[in-house]
N, CA and C atoms as a LAMMPS dump frame, in Angstrom:
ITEM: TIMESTEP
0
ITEM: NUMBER OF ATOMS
408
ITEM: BOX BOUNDS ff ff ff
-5.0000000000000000e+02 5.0000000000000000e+02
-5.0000000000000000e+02 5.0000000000000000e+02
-5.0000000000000000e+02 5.0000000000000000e+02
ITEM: ATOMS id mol type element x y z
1 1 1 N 404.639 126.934 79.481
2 1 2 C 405.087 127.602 80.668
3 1 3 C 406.553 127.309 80.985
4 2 1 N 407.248 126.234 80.211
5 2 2 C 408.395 126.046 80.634
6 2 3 C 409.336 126.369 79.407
7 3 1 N 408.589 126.893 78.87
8 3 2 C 409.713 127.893 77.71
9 3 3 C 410.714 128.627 77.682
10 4 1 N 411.833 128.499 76.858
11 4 2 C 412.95 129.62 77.721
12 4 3 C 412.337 131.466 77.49
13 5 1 N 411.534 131.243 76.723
14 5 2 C 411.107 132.708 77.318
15 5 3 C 409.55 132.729 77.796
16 6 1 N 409.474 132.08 78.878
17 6 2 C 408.218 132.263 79.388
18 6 3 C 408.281 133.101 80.636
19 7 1 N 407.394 134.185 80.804
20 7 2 C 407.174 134.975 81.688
21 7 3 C 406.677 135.027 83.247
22 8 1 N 406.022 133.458 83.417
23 8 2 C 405.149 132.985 84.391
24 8 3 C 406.043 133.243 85.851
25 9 1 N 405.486 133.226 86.627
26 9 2 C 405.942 133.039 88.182
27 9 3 C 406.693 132.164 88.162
28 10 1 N 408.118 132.139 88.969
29 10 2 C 409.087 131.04 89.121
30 10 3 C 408.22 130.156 89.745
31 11 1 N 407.239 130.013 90.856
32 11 2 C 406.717 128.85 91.747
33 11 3 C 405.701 128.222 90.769
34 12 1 N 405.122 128.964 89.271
35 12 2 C 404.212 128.133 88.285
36 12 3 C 405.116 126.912 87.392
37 13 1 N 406.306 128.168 87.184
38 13 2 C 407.417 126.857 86.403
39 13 3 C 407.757 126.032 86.797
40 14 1 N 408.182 126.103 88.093
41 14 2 C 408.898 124.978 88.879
42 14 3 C 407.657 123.627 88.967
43 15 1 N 406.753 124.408 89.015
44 15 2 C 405.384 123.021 89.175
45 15 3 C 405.401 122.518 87.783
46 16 1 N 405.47 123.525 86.64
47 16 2 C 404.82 122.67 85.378
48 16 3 C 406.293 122.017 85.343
49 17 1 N 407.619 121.988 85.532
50 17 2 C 408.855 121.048 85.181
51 17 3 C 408.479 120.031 86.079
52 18 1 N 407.916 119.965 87.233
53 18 2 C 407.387 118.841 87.963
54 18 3 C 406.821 117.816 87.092
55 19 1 N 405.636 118.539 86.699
56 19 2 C 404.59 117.627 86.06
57 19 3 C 405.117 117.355 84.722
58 20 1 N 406.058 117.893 83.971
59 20 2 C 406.594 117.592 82.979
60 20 3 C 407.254 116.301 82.744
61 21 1 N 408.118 116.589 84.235
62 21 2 C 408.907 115.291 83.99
63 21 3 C 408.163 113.925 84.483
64 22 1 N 407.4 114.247 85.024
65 22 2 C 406.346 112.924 85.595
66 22 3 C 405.885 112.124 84.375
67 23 1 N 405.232 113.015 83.354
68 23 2 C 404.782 112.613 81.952
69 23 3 C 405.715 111.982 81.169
70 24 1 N 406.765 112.563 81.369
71 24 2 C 408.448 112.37 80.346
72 24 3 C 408.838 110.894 80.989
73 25 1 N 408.724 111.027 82.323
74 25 2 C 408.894 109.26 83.052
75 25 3 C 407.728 108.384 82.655
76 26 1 N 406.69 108.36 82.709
77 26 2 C 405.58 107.963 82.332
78 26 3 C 405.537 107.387 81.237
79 27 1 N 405.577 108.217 80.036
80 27 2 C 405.654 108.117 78.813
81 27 3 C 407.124 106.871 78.752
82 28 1 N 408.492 107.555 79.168
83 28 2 C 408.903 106.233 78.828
84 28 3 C 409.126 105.284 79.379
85 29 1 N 408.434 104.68 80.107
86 29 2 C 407.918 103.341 80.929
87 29 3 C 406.947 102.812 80.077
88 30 1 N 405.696 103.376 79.398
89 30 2 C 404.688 103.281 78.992
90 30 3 C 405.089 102.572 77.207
91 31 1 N 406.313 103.188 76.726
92 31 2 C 406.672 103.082 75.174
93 31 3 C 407.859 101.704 75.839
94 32 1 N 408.254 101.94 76.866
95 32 2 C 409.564 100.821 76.973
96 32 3 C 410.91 101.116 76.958
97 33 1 N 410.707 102.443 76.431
98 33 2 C 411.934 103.309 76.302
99 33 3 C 413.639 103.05 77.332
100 34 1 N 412.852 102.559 78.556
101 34 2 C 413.818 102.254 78.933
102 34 3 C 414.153 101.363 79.685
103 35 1 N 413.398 99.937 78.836
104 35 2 C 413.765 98.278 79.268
105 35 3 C 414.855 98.115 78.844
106 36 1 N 415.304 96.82 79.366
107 36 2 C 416.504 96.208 78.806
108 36 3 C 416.636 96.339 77.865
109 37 1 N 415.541 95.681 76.94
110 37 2 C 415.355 95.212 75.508
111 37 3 C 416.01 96.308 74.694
112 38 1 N 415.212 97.849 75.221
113 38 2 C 415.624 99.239 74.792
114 38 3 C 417.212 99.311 74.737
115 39 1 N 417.463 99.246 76.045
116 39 2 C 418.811 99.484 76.481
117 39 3 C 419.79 98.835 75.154
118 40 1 N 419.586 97.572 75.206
119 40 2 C 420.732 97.024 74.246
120 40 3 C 420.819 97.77 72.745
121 41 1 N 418.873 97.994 72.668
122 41 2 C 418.907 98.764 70.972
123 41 3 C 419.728 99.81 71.051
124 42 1 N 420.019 100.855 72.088
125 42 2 C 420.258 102.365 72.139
126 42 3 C 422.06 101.808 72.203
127 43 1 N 421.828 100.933 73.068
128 43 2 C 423.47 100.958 73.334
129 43 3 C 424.474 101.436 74.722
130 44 1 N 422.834 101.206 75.418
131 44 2 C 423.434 102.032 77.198
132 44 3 C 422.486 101.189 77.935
133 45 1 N 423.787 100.966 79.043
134 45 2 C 423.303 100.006 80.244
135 45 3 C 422.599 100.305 81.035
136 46 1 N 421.375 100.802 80.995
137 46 2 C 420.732 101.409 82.398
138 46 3 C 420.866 101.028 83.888
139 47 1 N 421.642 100.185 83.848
140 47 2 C 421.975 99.817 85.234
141 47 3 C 423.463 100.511 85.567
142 48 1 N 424.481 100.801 84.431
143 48 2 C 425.395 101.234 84.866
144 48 3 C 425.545 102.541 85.332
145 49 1 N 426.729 103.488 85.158
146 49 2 C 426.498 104.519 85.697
147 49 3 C 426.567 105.563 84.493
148 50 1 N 425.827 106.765 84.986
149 50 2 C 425.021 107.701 83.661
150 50 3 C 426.316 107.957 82.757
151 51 1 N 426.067 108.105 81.886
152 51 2 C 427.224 108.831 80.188
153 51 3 C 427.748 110.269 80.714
154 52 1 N 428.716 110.487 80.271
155 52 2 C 429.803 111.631 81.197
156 52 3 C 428.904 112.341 79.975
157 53 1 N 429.402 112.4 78.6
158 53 2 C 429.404 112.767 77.361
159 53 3 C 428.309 112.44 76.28
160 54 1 N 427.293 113.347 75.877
161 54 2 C 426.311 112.488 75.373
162 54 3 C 426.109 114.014 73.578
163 55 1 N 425.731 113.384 72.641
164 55 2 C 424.663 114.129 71.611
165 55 3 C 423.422 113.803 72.092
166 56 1 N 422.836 114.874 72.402
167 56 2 C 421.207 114.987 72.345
168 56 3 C 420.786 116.273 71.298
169 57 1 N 419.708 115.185 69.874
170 57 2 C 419.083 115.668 69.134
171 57 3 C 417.984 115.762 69.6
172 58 1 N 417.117 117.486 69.132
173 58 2 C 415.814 117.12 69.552
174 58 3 C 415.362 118.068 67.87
175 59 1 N 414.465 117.473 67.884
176 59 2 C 413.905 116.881 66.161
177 59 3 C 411.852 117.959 66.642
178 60 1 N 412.431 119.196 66.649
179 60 2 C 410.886 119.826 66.628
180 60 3 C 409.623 119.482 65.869
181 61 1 N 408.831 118.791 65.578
182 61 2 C 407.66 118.68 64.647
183 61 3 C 406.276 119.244 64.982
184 62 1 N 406.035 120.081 64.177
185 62 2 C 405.054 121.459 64.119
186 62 3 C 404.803 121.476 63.118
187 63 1 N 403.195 122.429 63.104
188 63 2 C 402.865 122.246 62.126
189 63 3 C 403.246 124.054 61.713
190 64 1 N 403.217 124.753 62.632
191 64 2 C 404.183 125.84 62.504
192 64 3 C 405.258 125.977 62.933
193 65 1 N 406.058 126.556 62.344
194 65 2 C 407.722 126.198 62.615
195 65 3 C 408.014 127.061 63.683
196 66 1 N 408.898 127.012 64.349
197 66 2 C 410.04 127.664 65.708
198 66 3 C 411.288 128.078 64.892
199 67 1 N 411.563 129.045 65.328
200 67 2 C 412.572 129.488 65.297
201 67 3 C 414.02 128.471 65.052
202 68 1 N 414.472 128.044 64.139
203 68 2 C 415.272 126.826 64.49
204 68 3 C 416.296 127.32 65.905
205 69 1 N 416.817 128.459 66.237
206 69 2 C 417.614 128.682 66.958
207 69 3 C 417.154 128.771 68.55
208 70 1 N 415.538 128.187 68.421
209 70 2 C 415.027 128.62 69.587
210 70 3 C 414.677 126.915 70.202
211 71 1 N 415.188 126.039 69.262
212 71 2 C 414.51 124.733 69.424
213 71 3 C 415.433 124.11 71.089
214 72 1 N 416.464 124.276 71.027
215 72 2 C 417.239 123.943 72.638
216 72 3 C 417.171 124.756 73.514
217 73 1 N 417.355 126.147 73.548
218 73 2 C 416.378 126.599 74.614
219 73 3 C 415.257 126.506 75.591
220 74 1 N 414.257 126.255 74.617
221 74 2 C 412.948 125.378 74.531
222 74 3 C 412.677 124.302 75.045
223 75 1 N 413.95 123.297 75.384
224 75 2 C 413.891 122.159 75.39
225 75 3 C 414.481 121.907 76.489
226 76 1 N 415.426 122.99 77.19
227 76 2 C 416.319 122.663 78.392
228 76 3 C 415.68 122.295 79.876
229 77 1 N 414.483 121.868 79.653
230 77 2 C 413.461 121.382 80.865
231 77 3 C 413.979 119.655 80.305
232 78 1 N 413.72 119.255 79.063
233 78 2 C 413.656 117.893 78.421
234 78 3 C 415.117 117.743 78.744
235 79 1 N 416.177 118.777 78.439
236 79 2 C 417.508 118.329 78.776
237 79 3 C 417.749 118.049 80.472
238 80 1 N 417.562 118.657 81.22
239 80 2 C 417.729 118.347 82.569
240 80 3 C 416.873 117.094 82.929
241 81 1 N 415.793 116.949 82.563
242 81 2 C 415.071 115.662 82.959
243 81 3 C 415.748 114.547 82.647
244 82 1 N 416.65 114.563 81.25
245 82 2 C 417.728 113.321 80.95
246 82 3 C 418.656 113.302 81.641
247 83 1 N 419.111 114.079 82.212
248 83 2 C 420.19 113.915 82.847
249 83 3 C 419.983 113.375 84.762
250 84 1 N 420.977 113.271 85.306
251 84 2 C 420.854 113.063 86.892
252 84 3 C 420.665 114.044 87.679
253 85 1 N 419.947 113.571 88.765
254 85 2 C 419.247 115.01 89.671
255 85 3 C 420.49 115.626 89.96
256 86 1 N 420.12 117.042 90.144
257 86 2 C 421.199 117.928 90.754
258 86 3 C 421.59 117.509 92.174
259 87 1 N 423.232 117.6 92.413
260 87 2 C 423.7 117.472 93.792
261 87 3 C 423.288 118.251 94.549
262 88 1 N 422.344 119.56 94.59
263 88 2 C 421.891 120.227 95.754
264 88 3 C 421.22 119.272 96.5
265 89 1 N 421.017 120.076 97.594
266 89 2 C 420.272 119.455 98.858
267 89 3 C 418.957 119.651 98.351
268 90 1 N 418.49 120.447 97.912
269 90 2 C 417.393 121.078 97.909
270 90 3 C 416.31 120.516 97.039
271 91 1 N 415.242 120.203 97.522
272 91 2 C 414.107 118.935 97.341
273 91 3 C 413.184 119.728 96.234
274 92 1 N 413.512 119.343 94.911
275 92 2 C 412.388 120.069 94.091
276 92 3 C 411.195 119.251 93.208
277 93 1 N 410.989 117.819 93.766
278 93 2 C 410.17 116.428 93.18
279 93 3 C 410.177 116.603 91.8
280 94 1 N 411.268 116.941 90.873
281 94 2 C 410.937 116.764 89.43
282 94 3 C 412.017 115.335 89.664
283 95 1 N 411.188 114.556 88.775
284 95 2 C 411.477 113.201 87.84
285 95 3 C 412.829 113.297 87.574
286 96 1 N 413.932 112.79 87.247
287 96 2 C 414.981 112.859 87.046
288 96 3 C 415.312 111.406 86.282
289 97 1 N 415.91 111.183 84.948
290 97 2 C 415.98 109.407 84.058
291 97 3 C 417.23 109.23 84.554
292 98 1 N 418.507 110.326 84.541
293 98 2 C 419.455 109.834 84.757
294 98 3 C 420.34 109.049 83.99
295 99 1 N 420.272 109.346 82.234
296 99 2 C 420.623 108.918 81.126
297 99 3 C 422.084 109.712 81.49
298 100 1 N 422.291 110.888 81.476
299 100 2 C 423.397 111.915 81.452
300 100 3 C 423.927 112.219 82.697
301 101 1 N 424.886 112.078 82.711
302 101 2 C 425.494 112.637 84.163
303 101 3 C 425.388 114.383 85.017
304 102 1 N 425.788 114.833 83.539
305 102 2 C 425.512 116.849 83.283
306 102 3 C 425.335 116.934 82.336
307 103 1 N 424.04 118.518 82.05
308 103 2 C 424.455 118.951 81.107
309 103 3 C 425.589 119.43 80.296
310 104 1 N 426.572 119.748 81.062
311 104 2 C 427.83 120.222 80.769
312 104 3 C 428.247 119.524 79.976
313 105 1 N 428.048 118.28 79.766
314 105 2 C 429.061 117.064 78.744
315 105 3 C 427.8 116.801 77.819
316 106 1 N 426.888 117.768 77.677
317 106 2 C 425.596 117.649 76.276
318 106 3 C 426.427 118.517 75.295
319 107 1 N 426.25 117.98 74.041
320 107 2 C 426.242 118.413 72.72
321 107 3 C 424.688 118.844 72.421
322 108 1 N 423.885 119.672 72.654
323 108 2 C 422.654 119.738 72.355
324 108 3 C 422.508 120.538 70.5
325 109 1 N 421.677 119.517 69.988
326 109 2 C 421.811 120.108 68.716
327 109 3 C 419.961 120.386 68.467
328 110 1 N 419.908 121.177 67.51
329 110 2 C 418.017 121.46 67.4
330 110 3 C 417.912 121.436 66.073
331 111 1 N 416.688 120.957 65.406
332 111 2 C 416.454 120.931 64.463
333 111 3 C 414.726 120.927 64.528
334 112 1 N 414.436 121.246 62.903
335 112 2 C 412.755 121.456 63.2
336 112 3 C 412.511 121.014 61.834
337 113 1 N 410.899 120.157 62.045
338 113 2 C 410.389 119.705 60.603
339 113 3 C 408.837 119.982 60.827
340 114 1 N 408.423 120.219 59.59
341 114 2 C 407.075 120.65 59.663
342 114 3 C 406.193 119.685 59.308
343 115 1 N 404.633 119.557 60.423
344 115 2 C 404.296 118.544 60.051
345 115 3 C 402.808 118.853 59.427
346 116 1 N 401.826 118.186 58.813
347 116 2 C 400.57 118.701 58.074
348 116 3 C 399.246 118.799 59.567
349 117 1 N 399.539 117.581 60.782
350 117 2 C 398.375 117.906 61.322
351 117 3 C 399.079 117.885 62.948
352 118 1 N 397.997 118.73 63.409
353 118 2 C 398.278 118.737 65.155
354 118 3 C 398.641 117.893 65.93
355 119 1 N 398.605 116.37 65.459
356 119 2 C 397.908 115.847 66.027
357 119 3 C 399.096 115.487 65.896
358 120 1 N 400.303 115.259 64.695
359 120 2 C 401.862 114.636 64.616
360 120 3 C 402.551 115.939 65.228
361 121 1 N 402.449 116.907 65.964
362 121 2 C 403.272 117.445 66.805
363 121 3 C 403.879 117.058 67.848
364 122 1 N 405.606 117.231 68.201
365 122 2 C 406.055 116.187 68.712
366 122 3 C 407.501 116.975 69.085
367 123 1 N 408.059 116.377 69.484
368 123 2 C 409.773 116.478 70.21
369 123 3 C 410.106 115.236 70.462
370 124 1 N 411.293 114.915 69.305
371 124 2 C 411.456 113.587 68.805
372 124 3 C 413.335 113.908 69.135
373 125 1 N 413.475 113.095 70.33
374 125 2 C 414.981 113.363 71.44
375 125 3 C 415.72 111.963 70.762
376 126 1 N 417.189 111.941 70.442
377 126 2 C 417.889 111.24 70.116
378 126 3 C 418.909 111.58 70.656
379 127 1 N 419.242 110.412 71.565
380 127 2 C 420.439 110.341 72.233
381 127 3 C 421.777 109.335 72.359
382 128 1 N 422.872 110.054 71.754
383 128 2 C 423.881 109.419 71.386
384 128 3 C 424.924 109.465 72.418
385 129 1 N 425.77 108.487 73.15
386 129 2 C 426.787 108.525 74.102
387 129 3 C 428.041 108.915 72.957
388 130 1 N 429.217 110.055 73.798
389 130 2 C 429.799 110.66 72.814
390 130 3 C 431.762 110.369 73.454
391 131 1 N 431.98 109.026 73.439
392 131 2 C 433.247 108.395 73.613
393 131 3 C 434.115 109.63 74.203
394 132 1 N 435.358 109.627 74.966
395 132 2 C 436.364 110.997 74.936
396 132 3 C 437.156 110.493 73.654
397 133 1 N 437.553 109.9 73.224
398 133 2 C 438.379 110.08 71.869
399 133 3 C 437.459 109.922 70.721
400 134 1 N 436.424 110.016 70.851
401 134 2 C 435.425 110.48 69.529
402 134 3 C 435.747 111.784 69.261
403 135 1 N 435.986 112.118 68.15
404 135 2 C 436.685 113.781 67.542
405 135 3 C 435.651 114.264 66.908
406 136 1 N 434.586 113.392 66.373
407 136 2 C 433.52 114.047 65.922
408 136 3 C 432.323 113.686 66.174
């Protein structure tokens, strides 16, 4: 339902990005994703303040393939949830990690691998902080 081409009622989407990101927080509390311990592996201070500039890979695994060109589209619910809540006023209870400052300073790249069972289907997010004098 939160597909970039999904058809549903704006007030169904807005609920399933709710519950999306609840799971997306959940999940990484639950893996550790974003303890200290994490923090030092990745290379970002979670206490400091969010990355202006970031690469975010997201790594599709299906056991039928997507469109490769459709894989960030797809995903721009997972991209806003990394990043910091929007400055509106306006109260919409989705989860917010607060890894990214904006999308605007995402490099979003997509890629897709095929996997043999249902059960390894997945969206596998890699996120790289992207320096201002990094050229590449």
């Amino acid at each position: 339902m939160i597909r970039s081409n999904s058809r549903s009622h704006w007030a169904r989407r807005v609920k399933a990005k709710q519950a999306y990101s609840a799971a997306v927080y959940a999940t990484t509390l639950n893996r550790k994703v974003l303890s200290v311990e994490a923090a030092a592996t990745v290379g970002h201070d979670f206490e400091s303040t969010p990355w202006e500039r970031a690469r975010v890979t997201f790594t599709w695994r299906a056991c039928h393939l997507p469109d490769q060109a459709n894989v960030v589209p797809n995903c721009k619910a997972l991209l806003d949830i990394l990043c910091m809540a929007p400055k509106s006023m306006q109260r919409n209870d989705t989860t917010y990690l607060g890894l990214i400052e904006d999308d605007k300073g995402v490099e979003a790249i997509g890629k897709v691998e095929r996997v043999r069972h249902r059960a390894d289907e997945c969206v596998i997010v890699e996120v790289e902080r992207v320096m201002e004098d990094d050229n590449g």
